[in-house]
N, C-alpha and C positions, 0 to 999 in steps of 0.2 A: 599314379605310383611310379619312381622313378625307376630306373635300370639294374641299379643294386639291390633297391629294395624288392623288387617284383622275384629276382634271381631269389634271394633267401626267401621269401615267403612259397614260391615256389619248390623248394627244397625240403624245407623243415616242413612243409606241408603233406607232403609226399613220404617223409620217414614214416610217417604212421598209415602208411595203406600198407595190406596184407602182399608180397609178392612172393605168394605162394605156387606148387606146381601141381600139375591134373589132367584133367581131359576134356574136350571143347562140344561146339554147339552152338547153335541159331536159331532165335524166333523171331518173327515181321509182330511189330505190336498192331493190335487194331486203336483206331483213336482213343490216345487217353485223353484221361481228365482230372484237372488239377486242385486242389481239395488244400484247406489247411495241414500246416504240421503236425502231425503227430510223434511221440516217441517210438522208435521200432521195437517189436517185440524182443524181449531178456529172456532167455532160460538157461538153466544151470549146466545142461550136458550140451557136450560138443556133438557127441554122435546124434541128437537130433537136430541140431541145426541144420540147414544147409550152405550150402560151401561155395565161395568166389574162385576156384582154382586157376584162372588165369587172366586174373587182375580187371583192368577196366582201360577202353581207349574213349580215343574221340577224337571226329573227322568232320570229310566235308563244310569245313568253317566257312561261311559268310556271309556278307550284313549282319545282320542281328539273328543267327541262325546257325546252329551244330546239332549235329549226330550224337551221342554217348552209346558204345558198345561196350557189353559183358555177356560173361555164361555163366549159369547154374551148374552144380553137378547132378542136380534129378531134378523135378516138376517142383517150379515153384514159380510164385508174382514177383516181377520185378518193380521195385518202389526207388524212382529216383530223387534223389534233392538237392538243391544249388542254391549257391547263395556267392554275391560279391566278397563276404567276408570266408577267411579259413577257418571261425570259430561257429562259421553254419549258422550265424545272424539272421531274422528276416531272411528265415528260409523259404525255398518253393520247394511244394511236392507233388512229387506225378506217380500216378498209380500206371502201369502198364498191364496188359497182356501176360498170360505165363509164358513161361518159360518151357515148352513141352518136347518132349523126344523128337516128336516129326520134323522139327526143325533145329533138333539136337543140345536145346536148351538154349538155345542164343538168345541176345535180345539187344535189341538198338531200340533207343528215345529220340525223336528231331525235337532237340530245343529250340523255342521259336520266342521272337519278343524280347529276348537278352538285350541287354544295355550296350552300348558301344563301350569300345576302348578300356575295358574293363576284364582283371583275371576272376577269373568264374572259376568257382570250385566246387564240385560234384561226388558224391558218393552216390554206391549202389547197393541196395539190401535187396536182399531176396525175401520172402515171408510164403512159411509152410502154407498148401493148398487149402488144409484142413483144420490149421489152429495158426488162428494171425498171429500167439503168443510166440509163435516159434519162426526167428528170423535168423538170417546170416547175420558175421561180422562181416560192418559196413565196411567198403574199400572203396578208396577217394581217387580222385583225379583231378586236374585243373587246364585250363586252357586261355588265354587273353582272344578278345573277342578283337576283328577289325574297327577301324577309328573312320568315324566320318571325314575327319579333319588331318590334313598331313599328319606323317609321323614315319620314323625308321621303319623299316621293314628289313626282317631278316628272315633268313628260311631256304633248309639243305635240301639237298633230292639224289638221290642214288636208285641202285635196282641190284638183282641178282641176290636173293638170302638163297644159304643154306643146296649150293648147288655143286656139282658134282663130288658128291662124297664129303664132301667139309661138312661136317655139323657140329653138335654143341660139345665142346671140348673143356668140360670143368677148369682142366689143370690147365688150358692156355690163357682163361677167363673167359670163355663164352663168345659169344656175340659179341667183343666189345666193341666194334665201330659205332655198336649202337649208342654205348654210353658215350663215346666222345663227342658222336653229335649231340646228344642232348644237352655237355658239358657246354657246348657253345649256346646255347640259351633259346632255340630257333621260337618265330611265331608258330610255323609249322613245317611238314615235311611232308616231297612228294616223293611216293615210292614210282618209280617209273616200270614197272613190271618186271615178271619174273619172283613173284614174293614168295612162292614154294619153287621144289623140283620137283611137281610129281612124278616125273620118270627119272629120278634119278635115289635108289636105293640109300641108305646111310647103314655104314657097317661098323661093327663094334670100334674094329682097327684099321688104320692104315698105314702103312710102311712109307717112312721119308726117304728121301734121299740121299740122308746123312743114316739112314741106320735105323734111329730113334721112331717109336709109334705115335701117331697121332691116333687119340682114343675119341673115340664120340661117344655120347646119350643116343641110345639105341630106344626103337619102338617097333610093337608089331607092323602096325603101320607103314613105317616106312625100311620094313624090310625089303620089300618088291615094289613094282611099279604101281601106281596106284590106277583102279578100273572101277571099285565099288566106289558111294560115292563114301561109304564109312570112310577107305582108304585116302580119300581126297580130302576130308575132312581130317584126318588123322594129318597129314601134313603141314595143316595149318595151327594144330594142336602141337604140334612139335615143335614149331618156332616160338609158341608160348610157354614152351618149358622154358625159355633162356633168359634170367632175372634183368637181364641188362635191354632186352625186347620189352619185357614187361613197364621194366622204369621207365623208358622212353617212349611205352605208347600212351602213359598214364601222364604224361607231361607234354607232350608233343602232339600237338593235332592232326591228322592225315588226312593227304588227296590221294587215293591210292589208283591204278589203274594195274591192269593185266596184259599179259604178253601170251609164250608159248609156254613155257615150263608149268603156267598151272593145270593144263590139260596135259599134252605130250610135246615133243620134239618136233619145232615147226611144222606145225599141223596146220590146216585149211578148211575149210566147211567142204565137206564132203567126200576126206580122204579115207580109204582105205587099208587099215596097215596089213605087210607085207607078211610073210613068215620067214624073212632073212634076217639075217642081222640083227640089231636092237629089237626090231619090231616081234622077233619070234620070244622076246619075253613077254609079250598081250597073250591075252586069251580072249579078250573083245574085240577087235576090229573094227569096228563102229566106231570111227571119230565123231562123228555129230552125237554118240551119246556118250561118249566119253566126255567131251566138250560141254552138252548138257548137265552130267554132275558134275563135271569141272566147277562151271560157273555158278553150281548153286550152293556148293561150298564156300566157295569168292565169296558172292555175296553176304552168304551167313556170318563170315567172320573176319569180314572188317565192315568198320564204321562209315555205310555209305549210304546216301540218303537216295531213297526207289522213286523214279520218276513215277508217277502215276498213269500215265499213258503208257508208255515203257518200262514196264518194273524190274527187264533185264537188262536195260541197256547200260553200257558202261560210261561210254561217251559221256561227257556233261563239261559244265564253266563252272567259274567261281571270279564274285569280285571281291576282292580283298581292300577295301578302301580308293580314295580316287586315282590311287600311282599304279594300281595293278590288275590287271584280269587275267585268270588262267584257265587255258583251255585244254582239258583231258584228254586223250584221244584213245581210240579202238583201232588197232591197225592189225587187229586178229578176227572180227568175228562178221565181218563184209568181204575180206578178201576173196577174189578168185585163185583159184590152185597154184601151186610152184609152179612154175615154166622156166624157159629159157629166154622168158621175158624182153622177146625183141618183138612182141609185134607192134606195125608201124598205125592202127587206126583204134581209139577207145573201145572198151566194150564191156562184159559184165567178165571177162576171161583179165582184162588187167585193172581191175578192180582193186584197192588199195585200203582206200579210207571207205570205199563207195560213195554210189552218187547223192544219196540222204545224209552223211555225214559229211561229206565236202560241201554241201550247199547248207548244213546248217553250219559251220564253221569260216564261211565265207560270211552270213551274216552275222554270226557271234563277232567277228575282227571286225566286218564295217559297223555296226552299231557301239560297238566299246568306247567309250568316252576316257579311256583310263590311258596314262602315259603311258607302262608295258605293258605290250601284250604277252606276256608267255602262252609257247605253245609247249602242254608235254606229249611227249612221245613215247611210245612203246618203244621203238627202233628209229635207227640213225637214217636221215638224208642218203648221205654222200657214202658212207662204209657197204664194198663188196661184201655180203655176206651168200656164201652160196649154199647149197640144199642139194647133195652130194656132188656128181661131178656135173651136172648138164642144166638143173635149176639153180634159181635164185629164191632166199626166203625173203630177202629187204625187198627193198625200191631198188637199188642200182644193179646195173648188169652190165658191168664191167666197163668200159672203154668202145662204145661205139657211135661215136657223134652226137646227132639229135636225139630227145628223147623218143624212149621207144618204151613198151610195155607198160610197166605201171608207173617209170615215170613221166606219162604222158596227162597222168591225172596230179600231179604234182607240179611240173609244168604249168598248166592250166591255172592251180590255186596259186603259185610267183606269179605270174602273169596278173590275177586279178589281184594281187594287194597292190602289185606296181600301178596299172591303171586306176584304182580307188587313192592310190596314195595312201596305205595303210601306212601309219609309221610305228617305230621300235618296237619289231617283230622279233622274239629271241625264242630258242630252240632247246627246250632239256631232255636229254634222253639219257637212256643206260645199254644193255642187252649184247656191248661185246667184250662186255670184262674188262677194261683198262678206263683211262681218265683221257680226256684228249680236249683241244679247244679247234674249232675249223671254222671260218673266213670265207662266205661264199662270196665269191666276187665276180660279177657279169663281165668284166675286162678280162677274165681267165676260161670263161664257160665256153662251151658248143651252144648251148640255149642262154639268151642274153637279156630275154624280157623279163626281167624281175628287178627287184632294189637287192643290194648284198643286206648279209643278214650272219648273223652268228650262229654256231649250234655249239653246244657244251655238253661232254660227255661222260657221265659220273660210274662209278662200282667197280668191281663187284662188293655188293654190303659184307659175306659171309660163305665166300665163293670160290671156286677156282680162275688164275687169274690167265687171261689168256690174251692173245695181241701182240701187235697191234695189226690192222685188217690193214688192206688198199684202199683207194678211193678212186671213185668212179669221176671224170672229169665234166660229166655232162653240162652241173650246174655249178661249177668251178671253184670247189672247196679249197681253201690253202690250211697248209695243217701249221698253227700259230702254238698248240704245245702237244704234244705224246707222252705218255708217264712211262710208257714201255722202250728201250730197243728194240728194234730189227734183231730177230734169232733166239726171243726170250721164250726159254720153256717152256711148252704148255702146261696148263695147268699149274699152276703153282700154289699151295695151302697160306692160310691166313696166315700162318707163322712168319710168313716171308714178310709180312708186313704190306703187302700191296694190291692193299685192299683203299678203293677211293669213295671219296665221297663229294659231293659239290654245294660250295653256299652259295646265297644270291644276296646283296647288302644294297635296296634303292635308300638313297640319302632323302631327305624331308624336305631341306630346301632347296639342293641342286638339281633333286630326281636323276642322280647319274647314278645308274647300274654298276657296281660291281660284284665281280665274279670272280670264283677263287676254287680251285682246287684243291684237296686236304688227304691225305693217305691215312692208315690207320691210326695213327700215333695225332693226327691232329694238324700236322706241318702243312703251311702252304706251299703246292708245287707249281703250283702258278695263277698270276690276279691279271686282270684288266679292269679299266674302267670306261664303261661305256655310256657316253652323254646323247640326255635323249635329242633327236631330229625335233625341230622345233618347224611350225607349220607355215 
């Protein structure tokens, strides 16, 4: 299928799913089983049907292998079907698992066996507990499957939805960074964390600058911090109120990963909050079970396939055909505590990615056969970000020579790509609000044993916009673009326009990377193109 044609069939395909609004939920299906087509059940009254209220996505794509997520509004089976064609030809049907309250109604399918190189189009019915006659109206989705055989590759990645106080604004249009990316046609999209705020409230109004109010879609939920996990869950049910969220998850496949904002504000395994400041709006204190239903909301509501060994773990790869692999990463749920991260010897206190995730990530990159490796990240390299005045929440800690604290475990992994000769290593992250492109260059660094390498810095999706940060010189970042000046206001609303986003374009036949940065409206703010290291 060629590039126009896929673009309209992907469109006109997509006008007839339901993107309706409602309230969310998760359930883990036990092994289905695939069965011929049948017609889904017909009944004449709406009020007993049940209901798709916040549409349908689909993730973790690769090889011949996807995720499909949705939610019910009350207990009911979910019955998925997929077919090459959008007229649901030589259909496949999967019976699932219900849909039940304990895990909020959710439900995710792993498609497995899919065809290569192929748009796949998918619907989801729900069908009553007690009478199969009584089903939902189906709501569709579509996604194109990776290609064994060279081909384009295109595909955005941003972070930061729906954060400090900015939320869904009818009258400004919503979410819409969401539709523009999708307007660009991606194969898929990595959310690089930060996909709720659960510590950050959304209130009816908010006063500009100029006067005029910024109005939001308000919810019980996200009146206060969130602590149950209802509340946590209720967060992520909020960004599915937003029609332009929905279009793009229903079109767009996702890698998603997590940061701090789904639990709280730079949080650490085994922090205890204060009763000063922010932290005196908890009434829990317990980060480790804060963090706990953090992550089992995460999970319920996006499209992520549960390791079976690991069924929390976030961490994981994905190969996307022979030109690309990409690797996830967790840089929240191994970490050792904030510090003042200068001590000078490893240990389980500067802790980063940990010692289980850096050694399986050191063998993910040497076994990878694929021309890029993308790495994503939660949080940036090189960007100071600090954890009020005497800690550090990133990797860097300011300006002091050799590596020290956690980046002594970072250190260590440039170190081994250099000596393995790992080639076209690139870097996508989000988590400081602006767009930036940085240059690490060993002829610039305090630590010199690595290959230079790129990092690319996208969002905020839906955010306040803030920046741009310092940089740490340890491992000799040059800053090649910033979307912000020096002195830019904090916080600034979507209105402003500066809101980012980042695509990635590898060519078919050249295999040369490029990268481009886009603001809300679409505009590129700045391209490079990067040709791969050849062996």
């Amino acid at each position: 299928m060629n590039f126009n044609l896929r673009q309209i069939n992907r469109r006109s395909f997509l006008l007839g799913s339901a993107f309706t609004s409602g309230a969310v939920a998760a359930s883990l299906l036990s092994p289905s089983r695939q069965v011929k087509a049948q017609a889904p059940g017909i009944v004449t009254s709406d009020k007993m049907r049940p209901t798709i209220p916040y549409g349908v996505a689909s993730g973790d794509i690769t090889g011949n292998r996807a995720v499909v997520w949705s939610r019910c509004d009350r207990p009911a089976r979910a019955i998925v079907e997929y077919s090459t064609s959008e007229n649901f030809r030589h259909v496949r049907r999967i019976i699932g698992a219900p849909a039940l309250e304990a895990t909020d109604f959710t439900v995710r399918v792993d498609l497995s066996g899919l065809p290569t190189d192929e748009q796949i189009f998918y619907r989801f019915t729900f069908q009553d507990l007690d009478n199969s006659s009584i089903s939902s109206v189906p709501v569709t989705g579509t996604f194109r499957t990776p290609s064994t055989k060279k081909r384009d590759i295109k595909f955005v990645w941003g972070g930061d939805t729906a954060g400090q106080g900015w939320g869904i604004n009818p009258e400004f249009g919503g979410m819409k960074i969401y539709e523009t990316m999708r307007q660009l046609n991606p194969d898929f999209f990595i959310h690089s964390g930060d996909t709720i705020y659960a510590d950050n409230p959304i209130l009816a109004e908010v006063k500009l600058d100029d006067g005029s109010i910024w109005k939001n879609i308000t919810t019980p939920e996200k009146a206060k911090v969130a602590e149950t996990l209802t509340e946590f869950r209720g967060n992520y049910i909020y960004n599915l109120l937003d029609e332009n969220v929905r279009r793009f998850n229903a079109e767009v496949p996702q890698l998603v990963q997590w940061d701090d904002h789904e639990t709280t504000n730079n949080w650490y395994p085994g922090e205890i909050l204060t009763d000063v400041g922010t932290d005196a709006r908890y009434q829990l204190k317990d980060v480790n079970l804060l963090a706990e239903r953090a992550r089992q909301a995460f999970l319920e509501y996006q499209p992520i396939r549960f390791d079976p060994n690991d069924p929390e773990r976030i961490y994981r790869s994905f190969q996307y055909g022979a030109m690309l692999d990409i690797f996830m990463l967790d840089k929240r749920s191994y970490r050792g505590a904030n510090s003042a991260n200068r001590q000078t010897e490893a240990s389980d206190e500067t802790a980063f990615l940990g010692k289980a995730q850096v050694s399986w990530l050191k063998q993910q990159l040497l076994t990878s056969t694929a021309t890029w490796k993308v790495i994503a990240s939660d949080m940036p390299i090189g960007l100071v970000i600090p954890d009020g005045t005497t800690a550090y929440e990133a990797l860097s800690n300011g300006d002091n020579g050799v590596p020290l604290g956690r980046e002594l475990e970072f250190a260590d992994l440039f170190q081994f790509i250099q000596r393995q000769n790992i080639r076209n290593v690139v870097w996508l992250t989000a988590d400081v609000h602006y767009a930036a492109a940085h240059y690490y260059d060993p002829s610039k660094a305090q630590f010199t044993d690595f290959k230079p390498f790129w990092e690319f810095v996208a969002g905020p999706l839906n955010s306040g916009t803030f920046g741009p940060n310092e940089l740490d010189s340890t491992f000799g970042p040059q800053v090649k673009f910033n979307s912000l000046p020096k002195g830019t206001k904090p916080n600034r609303p979507p209105s402003e326009g500066l809101q980012f986003f980042g695509m990635v374009k590898i060519d078919r036949d050249s295999e040369v990377m490029t990268v481009t940065l886009h603001n809300l409206a679409g505009d590129t703010l700045y391209s490079v193109d990067l040709p791969p290291e050849e062996s």
